[in-house]
C-alpha positions, -999 to 999 in steps of 0.1 A, spaced: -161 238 549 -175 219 521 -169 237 495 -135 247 504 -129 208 500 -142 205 469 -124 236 458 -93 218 466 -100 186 450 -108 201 419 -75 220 422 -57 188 427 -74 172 393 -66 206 375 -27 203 388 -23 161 376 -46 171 341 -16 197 332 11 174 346 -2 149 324 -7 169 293 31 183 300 43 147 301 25 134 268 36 165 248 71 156 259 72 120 245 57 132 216 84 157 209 112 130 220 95 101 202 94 125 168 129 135 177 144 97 178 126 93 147 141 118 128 180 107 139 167 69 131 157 80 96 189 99 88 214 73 101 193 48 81 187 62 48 220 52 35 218 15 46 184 19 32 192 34 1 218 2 -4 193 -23 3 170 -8 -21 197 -5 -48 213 -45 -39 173 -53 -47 170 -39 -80 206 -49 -87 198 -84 -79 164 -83 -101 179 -79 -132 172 -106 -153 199 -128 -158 218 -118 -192 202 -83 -197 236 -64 -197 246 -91 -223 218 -82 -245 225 -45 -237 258 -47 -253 246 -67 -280 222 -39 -289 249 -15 -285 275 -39 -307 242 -44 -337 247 0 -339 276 0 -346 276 -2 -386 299 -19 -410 334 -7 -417 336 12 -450 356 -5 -476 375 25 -481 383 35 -446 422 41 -438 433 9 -421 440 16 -384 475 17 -374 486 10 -343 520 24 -325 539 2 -299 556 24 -270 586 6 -250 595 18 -219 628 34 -235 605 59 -249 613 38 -289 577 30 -314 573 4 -335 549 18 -358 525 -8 -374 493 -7 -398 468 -34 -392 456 -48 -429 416 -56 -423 412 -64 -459 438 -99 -455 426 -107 -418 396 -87 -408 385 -106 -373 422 -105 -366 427 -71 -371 389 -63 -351 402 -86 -323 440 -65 -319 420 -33 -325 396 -43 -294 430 -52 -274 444 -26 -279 415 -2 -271 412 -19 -238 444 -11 -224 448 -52 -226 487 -48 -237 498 -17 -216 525 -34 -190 532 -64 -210 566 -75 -221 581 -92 -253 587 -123 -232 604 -143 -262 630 -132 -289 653 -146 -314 679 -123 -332 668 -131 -369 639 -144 -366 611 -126 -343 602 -108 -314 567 -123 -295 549 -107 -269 512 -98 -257 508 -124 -230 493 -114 -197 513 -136 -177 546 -130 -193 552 -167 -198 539 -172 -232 512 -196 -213 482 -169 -211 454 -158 -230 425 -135 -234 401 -155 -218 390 -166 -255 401 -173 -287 396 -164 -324 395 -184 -357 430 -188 -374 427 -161 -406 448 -184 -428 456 -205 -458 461 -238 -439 428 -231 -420 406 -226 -452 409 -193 -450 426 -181 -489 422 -145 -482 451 -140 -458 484 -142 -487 505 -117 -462 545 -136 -464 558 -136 -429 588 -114 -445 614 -85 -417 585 -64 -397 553 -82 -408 533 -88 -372 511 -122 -373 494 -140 -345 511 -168 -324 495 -199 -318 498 -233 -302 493 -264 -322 453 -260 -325 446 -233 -357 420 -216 -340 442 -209 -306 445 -172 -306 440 -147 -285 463 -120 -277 498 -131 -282 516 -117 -313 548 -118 -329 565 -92 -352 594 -106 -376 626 -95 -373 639 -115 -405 623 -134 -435 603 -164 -420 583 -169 -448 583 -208 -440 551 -196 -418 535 -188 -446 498 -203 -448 503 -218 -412 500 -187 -393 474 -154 -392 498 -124 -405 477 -93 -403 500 -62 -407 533 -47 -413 558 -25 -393 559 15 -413 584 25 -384 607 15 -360 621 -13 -378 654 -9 -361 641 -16 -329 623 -51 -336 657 -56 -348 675 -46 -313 651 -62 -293 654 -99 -318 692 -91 -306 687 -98 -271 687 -135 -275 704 -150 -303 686 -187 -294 652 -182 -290 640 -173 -253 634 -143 -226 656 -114 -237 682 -106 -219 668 -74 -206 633 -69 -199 616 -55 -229 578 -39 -209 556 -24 -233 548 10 -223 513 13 -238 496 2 -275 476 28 -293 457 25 -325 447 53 -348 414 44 -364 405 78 -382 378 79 -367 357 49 -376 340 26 -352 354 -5 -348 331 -35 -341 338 -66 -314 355 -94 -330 340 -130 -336 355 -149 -301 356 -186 -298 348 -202 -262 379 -217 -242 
């Protein structure tokens, strides 16, 4: 009789051992299961946080000196490169056809070159004309009030600079200004007459090859100086550089 009860209680012990054993095994294979879905729903999230961190430890002004390394590569222009010409598309499908003279206003022409590159006039309008005299445009508010978000020296006569002896003569495209010299950016205009009387006073830094005729239809639009009658939207600005490099130009703070 006594052994038959201690046969029975070592059955019982046996029996809760296994449960026990079964149990354990189970929240082991549930607890590595949760883990698993945790790490997958998480690794995104993670993966942001990780990049936000090293985004956040870069040291202030590294991309700056990045792209000043990258700007010290690029080398000089030759003297005898082809000067880049640039062609004007309207949204009528016309060109004005233009070749930018670096030799009479190099940071000029390095400034409309960089413009141009950048997509910075595609969408803009000639938002002032005057049958005669010129057609202005290049401002990214339409208004004649807007800028690049910089501005460059004035590459003439009047500003001590004697290099720059363009005339402001029918299809010659120069930079507009307000009264300070060295407040250029982006606006331009491109003479639809003789306007010499600019001469010295104003940074002139190419001339019109082709498409004359329709500086001359667009100056039409307004025979007293002010928005065209019609919209004039630039379609896109392209510029033809032959193939050489063209460096940033020198800016001037705000």
């Amino acid at each position: 009789m006594k052994k038959k009860r201690i046969l029975a209680a070592l059955t019982v012990v046996a029996a809760l051992a296994a449960v026990f054993l079964f149990c354990a095994c189970d929240k082991k294979d549930a607890a590595s299961q949760s883990g698993n879905q945790t790490g997958t729903q998480a690794g995104p999230e993670a993966s942001g946080a990780a990049d936000a961190a090293v985004t956040d430890a870069t040291p202030p002004g590294a991309e700056d000196a990045a792209e000043d390394e990258e700007e010290e590569s690029i080398p000089p222009v030759p003297d005898d490169a082809p000067n880049p010409v640039v062609t004007i598309t309207m949204e009528n499908g016309a060109e004005i056809v233009i070749e930018l003279l670096r030799d009479k206003a190099p940071n000029t022409v390095l400034n409309f070159v960089s413009l141009v590159q950048s997509g910075f006039y595609d969408g803009l309008k000639f938002h002032r004309v005057k049958e005669g005299f010129m057609i202005q445009g290049g401002c990214p508010l339409g208004t004649g009030t807007g800028n690049p978000g910089y501005s460059i020296r004035g590459e003439f006569s009047n500003n001590g600079f004697e290099e720059n002896d363009i005339s402001h003569i029918q299809g010659v495209i120069s930079m507009a200004r307000s009264d300070d010299m060295d407040s250029g950016g982006c606006q331009f205009f491109i003479c639809a007459g003789d306007a010499s009387f600019l001469d010295g006073n104003y940074a002139a830094f190419g001339k019109t090859v082709s498409g004359l005729r329709e500086v001359f239809a667009i100056a039409k639009l307004n025979a007293d100086d002010g928005p065209p009658s019609t919209p004039q939207i630039i379609k896109s600005v392209t510029v033809d550089t032959f193939g050489v490099q063209y460096p940033k130009p020198e800016t001037l703070p705000r």
